[in-house]
Backbone as JSON Lines, residues from 0, in Angstrom:
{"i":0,"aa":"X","n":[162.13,126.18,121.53],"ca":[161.36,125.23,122.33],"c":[159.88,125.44,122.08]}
{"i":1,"aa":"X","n":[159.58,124.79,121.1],"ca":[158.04,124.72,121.02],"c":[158.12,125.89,119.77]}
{"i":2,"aa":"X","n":[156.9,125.72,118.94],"ca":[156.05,126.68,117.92],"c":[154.8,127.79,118.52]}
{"i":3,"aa":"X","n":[154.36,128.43,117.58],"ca":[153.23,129.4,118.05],"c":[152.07,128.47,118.28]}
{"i":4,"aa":"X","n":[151.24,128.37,119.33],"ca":[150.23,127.7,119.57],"c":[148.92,127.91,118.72]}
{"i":5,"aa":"X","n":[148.31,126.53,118.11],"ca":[147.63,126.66,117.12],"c":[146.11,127.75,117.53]}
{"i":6,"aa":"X","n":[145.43,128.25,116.29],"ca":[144.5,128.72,116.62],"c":[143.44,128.27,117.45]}
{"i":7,"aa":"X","n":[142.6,129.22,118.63],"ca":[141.98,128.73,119.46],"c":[142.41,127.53,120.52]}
{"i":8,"aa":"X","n":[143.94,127.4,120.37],"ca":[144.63,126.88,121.8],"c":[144.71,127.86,122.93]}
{"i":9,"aa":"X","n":[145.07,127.58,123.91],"ca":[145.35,128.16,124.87],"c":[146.45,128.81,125.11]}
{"i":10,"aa":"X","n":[146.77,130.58,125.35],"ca":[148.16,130.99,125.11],"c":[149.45,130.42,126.25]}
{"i":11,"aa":"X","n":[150.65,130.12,125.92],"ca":[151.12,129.78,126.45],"c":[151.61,130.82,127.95]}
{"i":12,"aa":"X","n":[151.77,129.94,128.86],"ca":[152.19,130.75,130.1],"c":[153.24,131.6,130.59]}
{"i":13,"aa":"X","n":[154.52,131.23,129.28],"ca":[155.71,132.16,129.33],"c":[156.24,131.9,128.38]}
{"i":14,"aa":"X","n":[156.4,133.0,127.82],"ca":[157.41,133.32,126.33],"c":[158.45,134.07,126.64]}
{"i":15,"aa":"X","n":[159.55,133.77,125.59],"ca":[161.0,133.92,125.92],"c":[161.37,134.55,124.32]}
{"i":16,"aa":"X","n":[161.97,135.64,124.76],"ca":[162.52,136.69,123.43],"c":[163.72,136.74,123.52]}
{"i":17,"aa":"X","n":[164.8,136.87,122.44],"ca":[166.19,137.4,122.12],"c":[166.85,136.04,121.6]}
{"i":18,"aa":"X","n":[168.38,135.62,121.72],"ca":[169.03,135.17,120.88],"c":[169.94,134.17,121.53]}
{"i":19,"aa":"X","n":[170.91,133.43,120.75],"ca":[171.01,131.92,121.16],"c":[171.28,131.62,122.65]}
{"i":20,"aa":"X","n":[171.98,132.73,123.37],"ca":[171.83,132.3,124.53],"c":[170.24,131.84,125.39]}
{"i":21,"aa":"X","n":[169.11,132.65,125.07],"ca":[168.2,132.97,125.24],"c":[167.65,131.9,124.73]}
{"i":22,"aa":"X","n":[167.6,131.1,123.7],"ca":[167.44,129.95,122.83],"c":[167.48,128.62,123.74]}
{"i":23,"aa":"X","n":[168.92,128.76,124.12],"ca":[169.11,127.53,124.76],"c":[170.99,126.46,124.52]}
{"i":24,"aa":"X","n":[171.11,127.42,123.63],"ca":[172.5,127.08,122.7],"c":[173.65,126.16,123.53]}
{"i":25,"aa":"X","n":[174.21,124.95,123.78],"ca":[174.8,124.45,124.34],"c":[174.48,123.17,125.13]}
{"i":26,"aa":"X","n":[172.88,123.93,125.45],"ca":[172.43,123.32,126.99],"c":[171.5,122.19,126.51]}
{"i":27,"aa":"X","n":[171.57,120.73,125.82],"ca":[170.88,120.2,125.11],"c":[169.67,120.17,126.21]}
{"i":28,"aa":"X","n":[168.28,119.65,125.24],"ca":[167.54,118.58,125.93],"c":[167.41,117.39,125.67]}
{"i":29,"aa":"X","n":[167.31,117.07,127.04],"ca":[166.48,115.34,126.81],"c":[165.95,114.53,125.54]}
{"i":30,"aa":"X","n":[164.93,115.95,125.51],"ca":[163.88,115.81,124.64],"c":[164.06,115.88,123.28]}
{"i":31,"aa":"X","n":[165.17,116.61,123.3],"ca":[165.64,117.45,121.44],"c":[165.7,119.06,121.84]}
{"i":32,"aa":"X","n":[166.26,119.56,120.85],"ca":[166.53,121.14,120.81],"c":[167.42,121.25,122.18]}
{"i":33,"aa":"X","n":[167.37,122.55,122.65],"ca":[167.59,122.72,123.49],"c":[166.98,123.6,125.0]}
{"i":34,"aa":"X","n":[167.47,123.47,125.95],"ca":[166.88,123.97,127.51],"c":[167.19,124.84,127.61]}
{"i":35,"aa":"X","n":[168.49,125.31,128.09],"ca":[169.02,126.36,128.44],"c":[168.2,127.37,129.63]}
{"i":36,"aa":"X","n":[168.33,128.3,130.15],"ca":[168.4,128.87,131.23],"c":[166.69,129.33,131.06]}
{"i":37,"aa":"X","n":[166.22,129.35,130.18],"ca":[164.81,129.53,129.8],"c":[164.16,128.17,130.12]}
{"i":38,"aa":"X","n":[164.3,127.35,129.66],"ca":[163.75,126.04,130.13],"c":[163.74,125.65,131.14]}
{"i":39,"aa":"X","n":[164.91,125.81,131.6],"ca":[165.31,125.4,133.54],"c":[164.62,126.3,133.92]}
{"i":40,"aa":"X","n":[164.76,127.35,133.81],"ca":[163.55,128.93,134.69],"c":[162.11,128.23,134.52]}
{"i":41,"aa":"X","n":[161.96,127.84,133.52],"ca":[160.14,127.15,133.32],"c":[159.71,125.83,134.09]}
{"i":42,"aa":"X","n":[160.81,125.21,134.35],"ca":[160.97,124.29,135.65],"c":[160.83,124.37,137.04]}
{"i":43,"aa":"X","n":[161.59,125.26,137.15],"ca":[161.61,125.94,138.45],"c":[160.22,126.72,138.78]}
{"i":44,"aa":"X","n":[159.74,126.89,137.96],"ca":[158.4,127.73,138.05],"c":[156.83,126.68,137.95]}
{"i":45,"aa":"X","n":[157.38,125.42,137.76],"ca":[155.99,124.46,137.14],"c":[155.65,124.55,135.75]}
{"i":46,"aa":"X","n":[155.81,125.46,135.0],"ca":[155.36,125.56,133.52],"c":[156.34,124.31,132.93]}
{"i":47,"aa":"X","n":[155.24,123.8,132.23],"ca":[155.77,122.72,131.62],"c":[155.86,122.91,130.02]}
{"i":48,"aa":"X","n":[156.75,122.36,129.69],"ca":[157.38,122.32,127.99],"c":[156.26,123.23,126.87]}
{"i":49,"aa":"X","n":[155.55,122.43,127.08],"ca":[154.36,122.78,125.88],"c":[153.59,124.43,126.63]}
{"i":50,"aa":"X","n":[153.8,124.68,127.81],"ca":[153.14,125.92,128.65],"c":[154.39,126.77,127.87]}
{"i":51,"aa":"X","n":[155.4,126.87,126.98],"ca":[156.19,127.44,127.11],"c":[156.67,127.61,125.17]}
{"i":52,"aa":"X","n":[156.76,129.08,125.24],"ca":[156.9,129.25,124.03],"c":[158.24,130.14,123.84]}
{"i":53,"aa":"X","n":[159.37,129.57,123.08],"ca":[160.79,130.24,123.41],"c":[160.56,130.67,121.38]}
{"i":54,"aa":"X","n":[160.84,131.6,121.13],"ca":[160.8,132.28,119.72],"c":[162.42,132.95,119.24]}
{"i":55,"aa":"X","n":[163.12,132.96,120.53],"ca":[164.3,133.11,120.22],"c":[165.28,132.83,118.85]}
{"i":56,"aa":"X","n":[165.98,133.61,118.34],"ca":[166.7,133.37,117.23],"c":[168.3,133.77,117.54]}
{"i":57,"aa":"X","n":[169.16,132.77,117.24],"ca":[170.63,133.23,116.89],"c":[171.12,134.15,116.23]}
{"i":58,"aa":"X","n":[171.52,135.25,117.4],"ca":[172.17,136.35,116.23],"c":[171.5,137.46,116.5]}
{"i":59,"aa":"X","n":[170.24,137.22,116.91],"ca":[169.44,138.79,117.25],"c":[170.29,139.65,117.99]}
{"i":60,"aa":"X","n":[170.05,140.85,117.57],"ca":[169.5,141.97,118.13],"c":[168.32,142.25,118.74]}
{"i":61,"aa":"X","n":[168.32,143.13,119.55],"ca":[167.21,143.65,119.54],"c":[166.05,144.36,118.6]}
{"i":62,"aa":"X","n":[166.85,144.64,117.47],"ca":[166.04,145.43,116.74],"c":[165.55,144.07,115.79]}
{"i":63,"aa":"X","n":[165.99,143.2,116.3],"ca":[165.37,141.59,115.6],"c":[163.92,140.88,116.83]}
{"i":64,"aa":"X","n":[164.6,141.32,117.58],"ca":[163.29,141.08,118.58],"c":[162.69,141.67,117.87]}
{"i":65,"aa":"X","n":[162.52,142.98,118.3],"ca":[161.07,143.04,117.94],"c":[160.48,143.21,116.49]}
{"i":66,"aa":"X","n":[161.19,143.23,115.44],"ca":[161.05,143.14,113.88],"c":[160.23,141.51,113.9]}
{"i":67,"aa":"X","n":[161.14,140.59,114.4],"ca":[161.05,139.54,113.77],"c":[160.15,138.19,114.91]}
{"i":68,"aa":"X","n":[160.5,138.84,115.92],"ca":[159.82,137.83,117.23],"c":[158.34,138.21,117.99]}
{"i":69,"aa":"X","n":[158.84,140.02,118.01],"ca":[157.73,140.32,118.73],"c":[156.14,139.74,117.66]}
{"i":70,"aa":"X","n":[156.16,140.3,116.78],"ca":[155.15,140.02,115.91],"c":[153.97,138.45,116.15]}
{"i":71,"aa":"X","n":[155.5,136.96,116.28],"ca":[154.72,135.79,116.35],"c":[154.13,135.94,117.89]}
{"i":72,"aa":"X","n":[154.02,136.38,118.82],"ca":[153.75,136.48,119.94],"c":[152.73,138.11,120.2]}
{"i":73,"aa":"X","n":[152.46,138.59,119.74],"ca":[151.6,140.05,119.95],"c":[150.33,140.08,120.61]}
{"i":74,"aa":"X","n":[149.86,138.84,120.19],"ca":[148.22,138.53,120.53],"c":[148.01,137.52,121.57]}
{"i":75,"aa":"X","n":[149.09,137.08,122.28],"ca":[149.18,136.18,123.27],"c":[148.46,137.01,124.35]}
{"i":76,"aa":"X","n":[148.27,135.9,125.22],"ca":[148.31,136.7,127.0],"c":[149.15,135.88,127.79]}
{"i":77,"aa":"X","n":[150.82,135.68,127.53],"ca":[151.34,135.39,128.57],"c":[151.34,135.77,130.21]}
{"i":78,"aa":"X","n":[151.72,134.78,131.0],"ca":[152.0,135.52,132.93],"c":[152.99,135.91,132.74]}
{"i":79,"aa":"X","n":[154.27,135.83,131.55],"ca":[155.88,135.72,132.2],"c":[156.25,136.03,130.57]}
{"i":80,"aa":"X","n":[157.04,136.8,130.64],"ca":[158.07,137.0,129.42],"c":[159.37,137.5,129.48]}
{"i":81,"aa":"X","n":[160.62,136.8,129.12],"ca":[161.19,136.7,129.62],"c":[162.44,137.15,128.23]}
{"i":82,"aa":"X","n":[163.11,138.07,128.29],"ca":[164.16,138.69,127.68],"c":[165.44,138.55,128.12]}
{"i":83,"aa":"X","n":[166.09,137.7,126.94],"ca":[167.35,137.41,126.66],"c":[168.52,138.16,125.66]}
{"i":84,"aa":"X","n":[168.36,139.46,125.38],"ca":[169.29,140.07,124.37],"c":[170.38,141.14,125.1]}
{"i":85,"aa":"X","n":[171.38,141.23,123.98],"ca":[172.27,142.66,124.17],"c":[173.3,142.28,124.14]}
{"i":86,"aa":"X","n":[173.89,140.92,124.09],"ca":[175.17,140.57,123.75],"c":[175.59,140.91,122.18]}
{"i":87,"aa":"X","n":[174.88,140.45,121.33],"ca":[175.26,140.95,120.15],"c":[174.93,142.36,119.55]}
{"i":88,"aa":"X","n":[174.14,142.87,120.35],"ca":[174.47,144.82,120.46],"c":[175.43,144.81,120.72]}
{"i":89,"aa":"X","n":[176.13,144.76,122.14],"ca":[177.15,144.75,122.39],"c":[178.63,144.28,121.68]}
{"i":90,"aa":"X","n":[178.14,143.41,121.27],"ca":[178.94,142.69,120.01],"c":[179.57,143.77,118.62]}
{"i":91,"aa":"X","n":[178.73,144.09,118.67],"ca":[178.13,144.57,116.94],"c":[177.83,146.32,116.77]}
{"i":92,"aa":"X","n":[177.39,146.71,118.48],"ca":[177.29,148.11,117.73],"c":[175.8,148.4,117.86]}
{"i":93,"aa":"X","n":[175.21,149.39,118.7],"ca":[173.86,149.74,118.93],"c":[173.69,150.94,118.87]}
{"i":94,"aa":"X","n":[172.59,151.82,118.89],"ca":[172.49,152.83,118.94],"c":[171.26,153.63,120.41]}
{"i":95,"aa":"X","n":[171.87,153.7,121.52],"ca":[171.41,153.7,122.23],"c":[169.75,154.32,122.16]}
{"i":96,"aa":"X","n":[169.57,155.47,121.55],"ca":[168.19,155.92,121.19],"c":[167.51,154.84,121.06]}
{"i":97,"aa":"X","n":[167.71,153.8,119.96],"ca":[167.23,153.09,118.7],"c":[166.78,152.02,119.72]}
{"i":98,"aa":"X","n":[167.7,151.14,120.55],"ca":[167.45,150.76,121.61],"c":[166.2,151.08,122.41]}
{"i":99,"aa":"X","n":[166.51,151.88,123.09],"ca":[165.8,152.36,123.81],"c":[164.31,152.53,123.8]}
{"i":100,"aa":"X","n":[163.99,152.76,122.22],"ca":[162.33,152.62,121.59],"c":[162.34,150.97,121.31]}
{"i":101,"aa":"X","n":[162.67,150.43,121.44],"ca":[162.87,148.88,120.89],"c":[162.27,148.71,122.21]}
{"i":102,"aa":"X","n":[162.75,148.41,122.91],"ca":[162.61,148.23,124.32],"c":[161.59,148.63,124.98]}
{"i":103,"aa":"X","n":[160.97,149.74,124.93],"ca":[159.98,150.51,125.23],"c":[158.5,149.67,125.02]}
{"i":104,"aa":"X","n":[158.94,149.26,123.37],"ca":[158.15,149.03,122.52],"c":[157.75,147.59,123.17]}
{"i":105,"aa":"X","n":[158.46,146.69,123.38],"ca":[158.35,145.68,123.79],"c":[157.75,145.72,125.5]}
{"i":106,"aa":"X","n":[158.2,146.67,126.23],"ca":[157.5,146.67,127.59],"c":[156.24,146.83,127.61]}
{"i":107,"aa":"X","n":[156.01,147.52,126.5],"ca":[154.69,148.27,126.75],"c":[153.7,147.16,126.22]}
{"i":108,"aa":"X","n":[154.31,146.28,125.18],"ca":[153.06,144.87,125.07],"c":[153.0,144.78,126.04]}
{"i":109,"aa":"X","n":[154.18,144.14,126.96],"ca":[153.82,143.2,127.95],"c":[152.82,143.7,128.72]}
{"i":110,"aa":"X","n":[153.06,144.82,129.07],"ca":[152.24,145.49,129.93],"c":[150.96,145.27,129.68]}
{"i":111,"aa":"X","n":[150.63,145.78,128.26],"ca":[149.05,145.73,127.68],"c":[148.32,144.4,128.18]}
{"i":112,"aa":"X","n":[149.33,143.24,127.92],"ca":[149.39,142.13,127.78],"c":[148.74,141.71,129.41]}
{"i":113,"aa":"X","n":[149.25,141.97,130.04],"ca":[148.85,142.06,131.29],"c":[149.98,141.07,131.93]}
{"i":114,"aa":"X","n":[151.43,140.76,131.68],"ca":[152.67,139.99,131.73],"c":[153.61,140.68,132.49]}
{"i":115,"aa":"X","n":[153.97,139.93,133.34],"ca":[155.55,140.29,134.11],"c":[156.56,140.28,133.17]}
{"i":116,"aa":"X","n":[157.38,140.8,132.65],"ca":[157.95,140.88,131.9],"c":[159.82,141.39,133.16]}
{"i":117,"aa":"X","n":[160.1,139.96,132.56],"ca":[162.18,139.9,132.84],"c":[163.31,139.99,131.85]}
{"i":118,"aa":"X","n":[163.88,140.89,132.31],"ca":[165.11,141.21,131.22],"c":[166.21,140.46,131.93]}
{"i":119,"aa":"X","n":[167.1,139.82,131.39],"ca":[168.41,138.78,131.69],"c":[169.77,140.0,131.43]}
{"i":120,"aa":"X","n":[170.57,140.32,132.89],"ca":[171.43,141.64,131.98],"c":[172.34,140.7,131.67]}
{"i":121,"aa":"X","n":[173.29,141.35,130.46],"ca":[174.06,140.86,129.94],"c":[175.42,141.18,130.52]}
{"i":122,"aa":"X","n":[175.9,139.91,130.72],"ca":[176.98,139.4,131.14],"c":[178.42,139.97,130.61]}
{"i":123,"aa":"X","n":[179.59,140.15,130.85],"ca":[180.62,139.73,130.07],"c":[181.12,138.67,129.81]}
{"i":124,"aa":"X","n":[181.1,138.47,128.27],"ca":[181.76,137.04,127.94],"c":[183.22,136.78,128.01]}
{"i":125,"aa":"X","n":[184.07,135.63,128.51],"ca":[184.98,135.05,128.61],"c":[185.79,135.46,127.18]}
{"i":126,"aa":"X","n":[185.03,135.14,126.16],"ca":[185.62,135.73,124.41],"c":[186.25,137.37,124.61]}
{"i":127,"aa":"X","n":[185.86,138.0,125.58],"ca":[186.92,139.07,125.5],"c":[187.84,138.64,125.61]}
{"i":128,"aa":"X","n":[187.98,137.71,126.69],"ca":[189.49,137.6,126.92],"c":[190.61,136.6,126.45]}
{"i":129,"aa":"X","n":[189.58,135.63,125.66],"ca":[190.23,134.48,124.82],"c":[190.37,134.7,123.63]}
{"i":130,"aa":"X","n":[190.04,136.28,123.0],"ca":[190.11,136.51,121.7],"c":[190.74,136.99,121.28]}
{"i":131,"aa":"X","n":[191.41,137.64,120.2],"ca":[192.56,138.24,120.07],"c":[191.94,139.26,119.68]}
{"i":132,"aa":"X","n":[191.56,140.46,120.36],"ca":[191.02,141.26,119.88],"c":[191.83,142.93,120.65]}
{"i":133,"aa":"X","n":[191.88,143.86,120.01],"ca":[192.55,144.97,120.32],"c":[191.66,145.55,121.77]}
{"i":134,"aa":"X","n":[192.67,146.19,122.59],"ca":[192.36,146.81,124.04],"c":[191.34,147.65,123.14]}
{"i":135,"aa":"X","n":[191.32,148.86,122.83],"ca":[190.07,149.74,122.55],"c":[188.77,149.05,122.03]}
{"i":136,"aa":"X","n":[188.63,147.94,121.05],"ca":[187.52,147.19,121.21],"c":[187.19,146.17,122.35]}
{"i":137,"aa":"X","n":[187.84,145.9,123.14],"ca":[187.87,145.16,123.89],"c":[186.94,146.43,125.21]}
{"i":138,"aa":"X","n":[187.47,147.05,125.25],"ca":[186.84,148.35,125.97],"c":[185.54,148.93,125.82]}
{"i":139,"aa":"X","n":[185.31,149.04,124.45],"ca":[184.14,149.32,123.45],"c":[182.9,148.59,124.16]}
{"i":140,"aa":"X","n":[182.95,146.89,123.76],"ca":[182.3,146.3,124.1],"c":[181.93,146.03,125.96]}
{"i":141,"aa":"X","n":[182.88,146.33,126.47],"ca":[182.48,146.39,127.73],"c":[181.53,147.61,128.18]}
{"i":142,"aa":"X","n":[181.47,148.71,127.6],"ca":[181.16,150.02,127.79],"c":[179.64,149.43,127.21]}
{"i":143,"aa":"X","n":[179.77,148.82,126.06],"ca":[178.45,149.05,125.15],"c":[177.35,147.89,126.26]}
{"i":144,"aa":"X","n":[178.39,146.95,127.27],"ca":[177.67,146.1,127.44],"c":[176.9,146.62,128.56]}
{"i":145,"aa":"X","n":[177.56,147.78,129.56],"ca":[177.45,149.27,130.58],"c":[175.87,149.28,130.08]}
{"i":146,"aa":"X","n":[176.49,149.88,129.26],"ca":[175.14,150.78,128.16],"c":[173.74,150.28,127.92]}
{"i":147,"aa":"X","n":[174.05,149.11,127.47],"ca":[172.93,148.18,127.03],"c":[171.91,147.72,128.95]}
{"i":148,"aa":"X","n":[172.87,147.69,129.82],"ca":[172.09,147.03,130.98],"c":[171.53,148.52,131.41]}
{"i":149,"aa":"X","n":[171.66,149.35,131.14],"ca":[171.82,150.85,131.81],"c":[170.01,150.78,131.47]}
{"i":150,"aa":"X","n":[169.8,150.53,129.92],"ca":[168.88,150.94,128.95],"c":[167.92,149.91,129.63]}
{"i":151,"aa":"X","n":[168.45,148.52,129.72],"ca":[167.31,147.39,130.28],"c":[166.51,148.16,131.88]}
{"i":152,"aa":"X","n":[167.73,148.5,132.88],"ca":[166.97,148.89,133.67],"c":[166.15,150.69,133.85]}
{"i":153,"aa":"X","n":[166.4,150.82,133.15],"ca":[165.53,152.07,132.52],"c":[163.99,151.83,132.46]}
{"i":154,"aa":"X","n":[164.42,150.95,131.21],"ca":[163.13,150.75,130.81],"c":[162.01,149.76,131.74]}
{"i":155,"aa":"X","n":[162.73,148.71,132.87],"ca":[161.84,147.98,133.44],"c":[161.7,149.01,134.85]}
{"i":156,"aa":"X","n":[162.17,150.34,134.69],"ca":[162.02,151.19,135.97],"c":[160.77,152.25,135.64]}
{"i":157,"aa":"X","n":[160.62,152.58,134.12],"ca":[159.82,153.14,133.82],"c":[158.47,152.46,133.59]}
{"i":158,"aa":"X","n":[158.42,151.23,133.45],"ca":[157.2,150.22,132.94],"c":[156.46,149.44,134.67]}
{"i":159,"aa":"X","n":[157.33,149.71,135.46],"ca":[156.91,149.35,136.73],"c":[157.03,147.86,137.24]}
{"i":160,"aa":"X","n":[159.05,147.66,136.52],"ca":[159.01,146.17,136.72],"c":[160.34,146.23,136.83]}
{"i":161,"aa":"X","n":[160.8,145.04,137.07],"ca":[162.14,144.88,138.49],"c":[163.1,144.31,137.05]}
{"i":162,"aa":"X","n":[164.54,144.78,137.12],"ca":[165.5,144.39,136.08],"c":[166.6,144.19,137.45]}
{"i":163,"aa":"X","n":[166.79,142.46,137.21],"ca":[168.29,142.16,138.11],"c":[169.78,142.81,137.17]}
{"i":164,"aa":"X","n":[169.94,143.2,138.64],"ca":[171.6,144.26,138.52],"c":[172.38,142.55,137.78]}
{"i":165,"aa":"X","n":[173.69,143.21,137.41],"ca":[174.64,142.15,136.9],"c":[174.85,141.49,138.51]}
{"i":166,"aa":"X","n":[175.03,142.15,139.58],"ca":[175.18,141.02,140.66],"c":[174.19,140.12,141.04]}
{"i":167,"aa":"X","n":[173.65,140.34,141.29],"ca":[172.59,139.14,141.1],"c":[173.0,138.01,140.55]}
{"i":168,"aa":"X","n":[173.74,138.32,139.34],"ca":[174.13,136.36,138.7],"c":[175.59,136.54,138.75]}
{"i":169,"aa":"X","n":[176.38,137.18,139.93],"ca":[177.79,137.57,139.46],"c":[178.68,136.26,139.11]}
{"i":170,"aa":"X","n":[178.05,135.25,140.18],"ca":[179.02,134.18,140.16],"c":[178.73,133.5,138.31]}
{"i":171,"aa":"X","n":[177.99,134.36,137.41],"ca":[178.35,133.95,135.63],"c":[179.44,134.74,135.03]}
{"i":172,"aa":"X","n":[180.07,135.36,135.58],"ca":[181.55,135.74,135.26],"c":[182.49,134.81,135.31]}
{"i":173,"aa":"X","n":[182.21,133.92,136.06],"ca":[183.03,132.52,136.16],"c":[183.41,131.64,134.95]}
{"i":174,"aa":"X","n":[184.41,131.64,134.49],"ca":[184.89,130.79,133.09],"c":[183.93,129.52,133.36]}
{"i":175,"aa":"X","n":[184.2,128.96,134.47],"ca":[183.8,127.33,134.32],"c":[182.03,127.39,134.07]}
{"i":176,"aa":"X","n":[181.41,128.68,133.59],"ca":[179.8,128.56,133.98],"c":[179.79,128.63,131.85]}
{"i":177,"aa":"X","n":[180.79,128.68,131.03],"ca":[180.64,129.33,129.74],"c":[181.71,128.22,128.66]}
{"i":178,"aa":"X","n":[180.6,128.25,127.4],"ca":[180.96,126.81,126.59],"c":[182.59,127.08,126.18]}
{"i":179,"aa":"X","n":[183.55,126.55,125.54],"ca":[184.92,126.72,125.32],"c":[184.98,127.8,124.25]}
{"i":180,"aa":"X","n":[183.76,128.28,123.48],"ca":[183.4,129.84,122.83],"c":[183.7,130.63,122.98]}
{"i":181,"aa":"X","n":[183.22,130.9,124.84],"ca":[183.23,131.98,125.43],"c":[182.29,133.04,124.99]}
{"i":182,"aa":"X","n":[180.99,132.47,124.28],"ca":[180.44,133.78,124.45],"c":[178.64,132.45,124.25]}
{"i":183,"aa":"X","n":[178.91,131.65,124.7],"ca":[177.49,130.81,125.04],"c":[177.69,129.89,126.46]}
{"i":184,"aa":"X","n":[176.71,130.21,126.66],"ca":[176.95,129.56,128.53],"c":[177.08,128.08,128.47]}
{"i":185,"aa":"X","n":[177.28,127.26,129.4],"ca":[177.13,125.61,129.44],"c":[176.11,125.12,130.15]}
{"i":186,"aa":"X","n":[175.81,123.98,130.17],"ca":[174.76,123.52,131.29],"c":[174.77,124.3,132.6]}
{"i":187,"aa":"X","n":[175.97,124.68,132.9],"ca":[176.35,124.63,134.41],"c":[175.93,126.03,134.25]}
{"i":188,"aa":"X","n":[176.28,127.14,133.84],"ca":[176.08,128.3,133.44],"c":[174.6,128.41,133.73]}
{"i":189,"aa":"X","n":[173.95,127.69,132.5],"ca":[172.47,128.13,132.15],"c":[171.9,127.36,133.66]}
{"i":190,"aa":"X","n":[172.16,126.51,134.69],"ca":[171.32,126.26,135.81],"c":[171.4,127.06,136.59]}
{"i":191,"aa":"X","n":[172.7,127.91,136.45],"ca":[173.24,128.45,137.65],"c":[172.05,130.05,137.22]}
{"i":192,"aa":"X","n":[172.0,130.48,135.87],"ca":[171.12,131.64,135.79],"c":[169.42,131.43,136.35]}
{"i":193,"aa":"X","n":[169.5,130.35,135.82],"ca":[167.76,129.82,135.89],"c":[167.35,129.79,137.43]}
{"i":194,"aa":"X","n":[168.14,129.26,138.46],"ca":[167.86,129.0,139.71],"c":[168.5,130.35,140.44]}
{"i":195,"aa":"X","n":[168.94,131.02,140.14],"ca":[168.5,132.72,140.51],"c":[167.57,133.27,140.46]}
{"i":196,"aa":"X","n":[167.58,133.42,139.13],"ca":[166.44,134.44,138.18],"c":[165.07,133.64,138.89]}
{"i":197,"aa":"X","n":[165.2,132.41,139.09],"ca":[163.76,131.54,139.43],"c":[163.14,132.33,140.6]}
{"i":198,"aa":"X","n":[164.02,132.81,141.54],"ca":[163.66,133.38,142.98],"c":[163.06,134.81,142.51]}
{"i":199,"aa":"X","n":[163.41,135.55,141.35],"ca":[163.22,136.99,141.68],"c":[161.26,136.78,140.87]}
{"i":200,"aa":"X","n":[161.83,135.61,139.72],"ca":[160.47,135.72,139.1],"c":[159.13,135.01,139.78]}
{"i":201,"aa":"X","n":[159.57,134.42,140.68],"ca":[158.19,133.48,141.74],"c":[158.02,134.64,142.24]}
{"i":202,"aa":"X","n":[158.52,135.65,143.01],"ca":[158.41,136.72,143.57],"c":[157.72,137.95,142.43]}
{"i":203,"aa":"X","n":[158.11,138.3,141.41],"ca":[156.75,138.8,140.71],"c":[155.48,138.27,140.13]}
{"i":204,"aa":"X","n":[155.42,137.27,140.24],"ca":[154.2,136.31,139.3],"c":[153.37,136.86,140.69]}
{"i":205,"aa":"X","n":[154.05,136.19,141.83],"ca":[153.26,136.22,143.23],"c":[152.43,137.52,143.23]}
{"i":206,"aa":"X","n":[152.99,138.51,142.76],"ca":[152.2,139.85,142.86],"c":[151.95,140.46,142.06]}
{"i":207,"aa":"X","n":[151.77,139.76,141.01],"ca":[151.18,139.8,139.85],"c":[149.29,139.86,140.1]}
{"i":208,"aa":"X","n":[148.88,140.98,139.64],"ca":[147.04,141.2,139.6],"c":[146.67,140.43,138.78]}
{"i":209,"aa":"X","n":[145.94,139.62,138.26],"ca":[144.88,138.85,137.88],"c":[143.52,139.5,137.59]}
């Protein structure tokens, strides 16, 4: 949603990191591309389309965040940044250390940055259970997905910023909130995250220093 804002524009008001969920994948827009739970969150908040810079890529990792995303965004001064990854860690296989400096790495812009910075925990997808996949990986990935939220709220505990528990969005465990994939949300899904998450993040912007 949207490109890097040209030189000597004005930085945008909230940028959005990690991968297709995070993107928007499912949830068309109006407009073209797609909304998804990042767009609706920028709604809910007043930031409008063009206030809003989503850099997200399909498929990331984290160690793609910040290789490949953090970089177009470094020199910004966002209010709001907003992190979408760990399903395909979880997916795929992470290394919790490795993580963990990834992450770090990325708080600590924001911070510099002078940005509230939100991590989205990751969910379990419905594709565990529609897939044909063996109990010990099936296990794996639930553990890794443990793991991965363990690391998010770590790191937004050490940086001096609020990471919602998986309850918070429990009712996205719900099949009917996730595309027939099972591992990308649907409209219904991505409103149902956005108009949560909307309450916790009006509540840090609010006390957010200036």
């Amino acid at each position: 949603m949207g490109g890097r804002p040209a030189d000597g524009a004005a930085g945008p008001a909230m940028v959005v990191l990690g991968d297709s969920v995070a993107e928007g994948q499912d949830d068309p827009h109006p407009a073209g591309g797609w909304l998804g739970w990042a767009g609706r969150l920028a709604l809910h908040l007043g930031i409008s389309r063009e206030e809003m810079l989503n850099v997200s890529d399909p498929g990331a990792k984290i160690d793609d965040v910040v290789r490949d995303q953090l970089p177009l965004v470094r020199e910004l001064r966002p209010r709001l940044v907003v992190l979408g990854c760990g399903m395909n860690d979880a997916l795929r296989g992470f290394e919790p250390a490795d993580a963990a400096r990834r992450l770090d790495e990325l708080y600590g812009w924001a911070r510099d940055r002078g940005a509230v910075m939100l991590a989205i925990p990751v969910p379990r997808p419905p594709l565990l259970d529609i897939s044909p996949i063996s109990q010990f990986r099936k296990k794996r990935t639930v553990q890794r997905i443990h793991d991965f939220n363990m690391e998010l709220a770590r790191v937004a505990r050490d940086f001096g910023m609020t990471f919602p528990e998986r309850e918070t969005v429990a009712r996205v465990a719900d099949p009917v909130m996730w595309s027939p994939d099972g591992i990308h949300l649907n409209p219904r899904g991505h409103a149902y995250v956005a108009e949560v998450i909307a309450h916790l993040a009006k509540s840090l912007l609010s006390e957010r220093v200036i």
